[in-house]
C-alpha positions in Angstrom: 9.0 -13.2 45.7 10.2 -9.6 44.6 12.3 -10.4 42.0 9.5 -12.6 40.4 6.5 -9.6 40.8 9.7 -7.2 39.8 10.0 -9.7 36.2 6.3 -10.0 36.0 6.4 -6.2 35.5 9.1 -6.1 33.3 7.3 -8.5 31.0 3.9 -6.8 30.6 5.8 -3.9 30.2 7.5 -5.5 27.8 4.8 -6.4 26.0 3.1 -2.9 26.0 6.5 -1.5 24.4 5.8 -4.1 21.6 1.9 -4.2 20.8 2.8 0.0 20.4 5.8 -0.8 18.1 3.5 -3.6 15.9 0.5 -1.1 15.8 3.0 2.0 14.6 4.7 -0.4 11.7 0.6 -1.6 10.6 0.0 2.0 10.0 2.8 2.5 8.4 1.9 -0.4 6.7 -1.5 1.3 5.9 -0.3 4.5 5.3 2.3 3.8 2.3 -0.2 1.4 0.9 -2.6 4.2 0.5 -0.1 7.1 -0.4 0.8 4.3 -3.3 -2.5 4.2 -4.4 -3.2 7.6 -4.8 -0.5 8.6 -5.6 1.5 6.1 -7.7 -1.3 4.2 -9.5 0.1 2.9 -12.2 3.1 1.3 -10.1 1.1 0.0 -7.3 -1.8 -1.7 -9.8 0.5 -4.7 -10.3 1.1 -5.1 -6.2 -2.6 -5.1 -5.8 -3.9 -7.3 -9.1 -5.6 -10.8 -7.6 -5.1 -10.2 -4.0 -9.0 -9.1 -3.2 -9.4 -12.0 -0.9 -6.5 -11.6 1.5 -7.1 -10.6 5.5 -5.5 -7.5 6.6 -2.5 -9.0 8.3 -1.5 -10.7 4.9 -2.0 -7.3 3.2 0.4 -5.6 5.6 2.7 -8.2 5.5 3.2 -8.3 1.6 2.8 -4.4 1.9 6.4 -4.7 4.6 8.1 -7.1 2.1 7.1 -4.4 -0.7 9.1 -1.6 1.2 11.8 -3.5 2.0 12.3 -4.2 -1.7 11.8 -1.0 -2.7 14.0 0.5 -0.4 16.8 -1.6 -1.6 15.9 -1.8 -5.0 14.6 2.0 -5.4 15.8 4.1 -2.7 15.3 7.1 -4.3 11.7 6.3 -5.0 11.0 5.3 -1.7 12.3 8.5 -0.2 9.5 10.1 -2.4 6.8 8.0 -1.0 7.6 8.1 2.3 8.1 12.4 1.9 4.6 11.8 0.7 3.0 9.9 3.8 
């Protein structure tokens, strides 16, 4: 009986520790995709072009696959952005 109410803590616990970690990487999320629209226009237009109709967990998504590619592709720039959030 105690090592079953000692695992049922574990597990909410658990799942506190991740519902903080998926809120902190959505506003990161949020947060580099409006530093790139302030800030970097002209290179963000083409990310956002035809997506008006997408809920906000698809935006943030595409807006996680974005970084990622940019921090391979353009890890210099990325540095910038994120100097900038």
């Amino acid at each position: 009986f105690v090592a079953s109410a000692v695992a049922i803590v574990l597990l909410v616990a658990a799942k506190a520790v991740v519902n903080q970690m998926d809120k902190a990487v959505e506003q990161v999320a949020l947060d580099f995709d409006r530093v790139m629209k302030l800030k970097y226009a002209k290179k963000w237009v083409k990310f956002t072009i035809g997506k008006d109709d997408e809920d906000e967990a698809d935006r943030i998504q595409r807006v996680l696959e974005e970084m990622e590619r940019l921090t391979k592709e353009e890890p210099e720039f990325m540095e910038r952005v994120m100097q900038d959030i």
